[in-house]
C-alpha positions in Angstrom: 36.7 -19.9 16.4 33.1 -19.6 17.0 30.5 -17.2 15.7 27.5 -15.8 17.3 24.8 -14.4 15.6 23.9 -11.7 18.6 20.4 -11.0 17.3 19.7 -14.1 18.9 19.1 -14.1 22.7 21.0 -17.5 23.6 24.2 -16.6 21.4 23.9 -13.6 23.0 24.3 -14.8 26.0 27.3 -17.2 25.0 28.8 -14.6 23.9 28.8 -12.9 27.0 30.1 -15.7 28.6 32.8 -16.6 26.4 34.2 -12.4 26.0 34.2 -12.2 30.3 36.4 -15.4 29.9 38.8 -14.2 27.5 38.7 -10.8 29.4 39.2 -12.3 33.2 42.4 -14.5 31.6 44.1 -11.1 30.1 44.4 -12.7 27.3 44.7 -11.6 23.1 41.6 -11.7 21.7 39.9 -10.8 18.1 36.7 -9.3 18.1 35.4 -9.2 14.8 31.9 -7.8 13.1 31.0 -10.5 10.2 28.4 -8.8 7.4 26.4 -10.7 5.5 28.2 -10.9 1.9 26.9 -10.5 -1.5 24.9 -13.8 -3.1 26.8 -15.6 -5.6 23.8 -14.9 -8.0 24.9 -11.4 -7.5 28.9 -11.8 -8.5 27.8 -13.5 -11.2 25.3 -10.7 -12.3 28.4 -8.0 -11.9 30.4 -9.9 -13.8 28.3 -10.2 -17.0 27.2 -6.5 -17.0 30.8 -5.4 -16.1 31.9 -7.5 -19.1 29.4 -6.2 -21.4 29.8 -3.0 -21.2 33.7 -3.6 -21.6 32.4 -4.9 -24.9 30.4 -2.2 -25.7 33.2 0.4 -24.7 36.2 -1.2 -25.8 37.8 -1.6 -22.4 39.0 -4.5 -20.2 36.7 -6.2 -17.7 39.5 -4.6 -15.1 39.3 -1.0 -16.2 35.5 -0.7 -16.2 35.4 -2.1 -12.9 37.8 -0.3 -11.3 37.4 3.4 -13.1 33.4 3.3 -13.9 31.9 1.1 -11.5 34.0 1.9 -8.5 35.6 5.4 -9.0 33.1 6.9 -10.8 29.7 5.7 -9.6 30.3 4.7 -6.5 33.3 6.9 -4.8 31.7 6.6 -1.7 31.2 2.6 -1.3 34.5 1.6 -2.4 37.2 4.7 -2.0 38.3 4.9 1.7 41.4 6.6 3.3 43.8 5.3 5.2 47.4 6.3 7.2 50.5 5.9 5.8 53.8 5.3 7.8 55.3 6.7 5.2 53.2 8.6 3.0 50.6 10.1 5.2 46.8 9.4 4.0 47.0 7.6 1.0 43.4 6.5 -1.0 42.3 2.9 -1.7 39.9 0.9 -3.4 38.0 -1.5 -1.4 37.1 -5.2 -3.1 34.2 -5.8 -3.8 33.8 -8.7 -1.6 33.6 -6.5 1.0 30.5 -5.1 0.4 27.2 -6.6 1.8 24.4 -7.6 -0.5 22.6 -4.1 -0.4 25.5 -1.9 -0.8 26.3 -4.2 -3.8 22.5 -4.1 -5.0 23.1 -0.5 -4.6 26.5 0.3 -6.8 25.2 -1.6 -9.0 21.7 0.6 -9.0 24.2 3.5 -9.3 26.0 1.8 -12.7 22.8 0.8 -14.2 21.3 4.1 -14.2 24.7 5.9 -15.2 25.6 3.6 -17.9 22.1 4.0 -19.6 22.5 8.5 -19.1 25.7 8.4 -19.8 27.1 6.1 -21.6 23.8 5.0 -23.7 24.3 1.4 -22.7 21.2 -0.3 -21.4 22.1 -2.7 -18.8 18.7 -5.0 -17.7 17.8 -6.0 -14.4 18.6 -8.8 -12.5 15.2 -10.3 -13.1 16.0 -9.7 -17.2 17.3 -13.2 -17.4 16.7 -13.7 -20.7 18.5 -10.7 -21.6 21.6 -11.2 -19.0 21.8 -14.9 -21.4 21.8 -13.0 -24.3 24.8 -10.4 -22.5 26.5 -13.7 -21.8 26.4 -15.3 -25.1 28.2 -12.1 -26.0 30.8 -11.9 -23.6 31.4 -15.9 -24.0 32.2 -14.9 -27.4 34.3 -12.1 -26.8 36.4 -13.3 -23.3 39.6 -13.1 -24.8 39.3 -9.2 -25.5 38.0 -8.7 -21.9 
C-alpha cells in the first residue's frame, strides 16, 4: 500500500494515475485520509498530567481520562454518535490516538485550564519540564494506586 502526500504536486499526480487504474479495473479499493498523529512527546505529557491529577483526586489514571479529560472537557473532540443495528444511535468515546497533534494540544488546553478553575490543581505547561519531572517523581512513586 502506498501513501501520497497530495500537497505535493508529483504524488499528486501518482495518485491520479494509480486511483484511474484501480477505477478502469472495477476493482475494491480503500481510499483512506491519514492525519498527522499526536508526537510521542505529547502521550507522554498526557500521561503524567492525567496521572497526577489521579493522585491529586484520588482516582484511577482510567477514570480521569475517560470522565474529566474526555467527557467533561472535551465532549466535542472525543464523544461521537454512531448507528446501531440494534440499538439505534448509540454514543462513543473516540481514543485518543485518533486525534491529531492540535486537537490533542487543544483538549489538553481545555483540562489545564479546567483543572486549575475547577478542580484547584495546577497542571504546568509542556515547556514546565522541570515541574512535569517533579509530577513524574510523584506518579513513579504512586503507580500502583493509579
Amino acid at each position: 500500500m502506498a501513501l501520497y502526500d497530495l500537497s505535493n504536486p508529483l504524488d499528486a499526480e501518482n495518485f491520479k494515475l494509480r486511483c484511474n487504474s484501480l477505477y478502469k479495473k472495477g476493482c475494491i479499493a480503500e481510499l483512506t485520509e491519514k492525519k498527522p498523529q499526536r508526537t510521542i512527546k505529547q502521550n507522554r505529557y498526557l500521561h503524567v498530567i492525567l496521572s497526577y491529577f489521579g493522585l491529586r483526586t484520588g482516582n484511577t489514571l482510567d477514570y480521569v481520562k475517560r470522565q474529566y479529560f474526555k467527557v467533561h472537557c472535551n465532549p466535542e473532540l472525543f464523544i461521537i454518535e454512531r448507528e446501531d443495528a440494534l440499538l439505534g444511535k448509540v454514543k462513543k468515546l473516540r481514543s485518543s490516538a485518533e486525534l491529531t497533534t492540535e486537537e490533542m494540544t487543544l483538549a489538553i488546553e481545555r483540562f489545564r485550564n479546567w483543572a486549575a478553575l475547577e478542580a484547584e490543581i495546577y497542571i504546568p505547561t509542556p515547556e514546565d519540564h522541570e515541574r512535569i519531572q517533579l509530577m513524574e517523581i510523584e506518579v513513579g512513586r504512586a503507580k500502583q494506586y493509579l
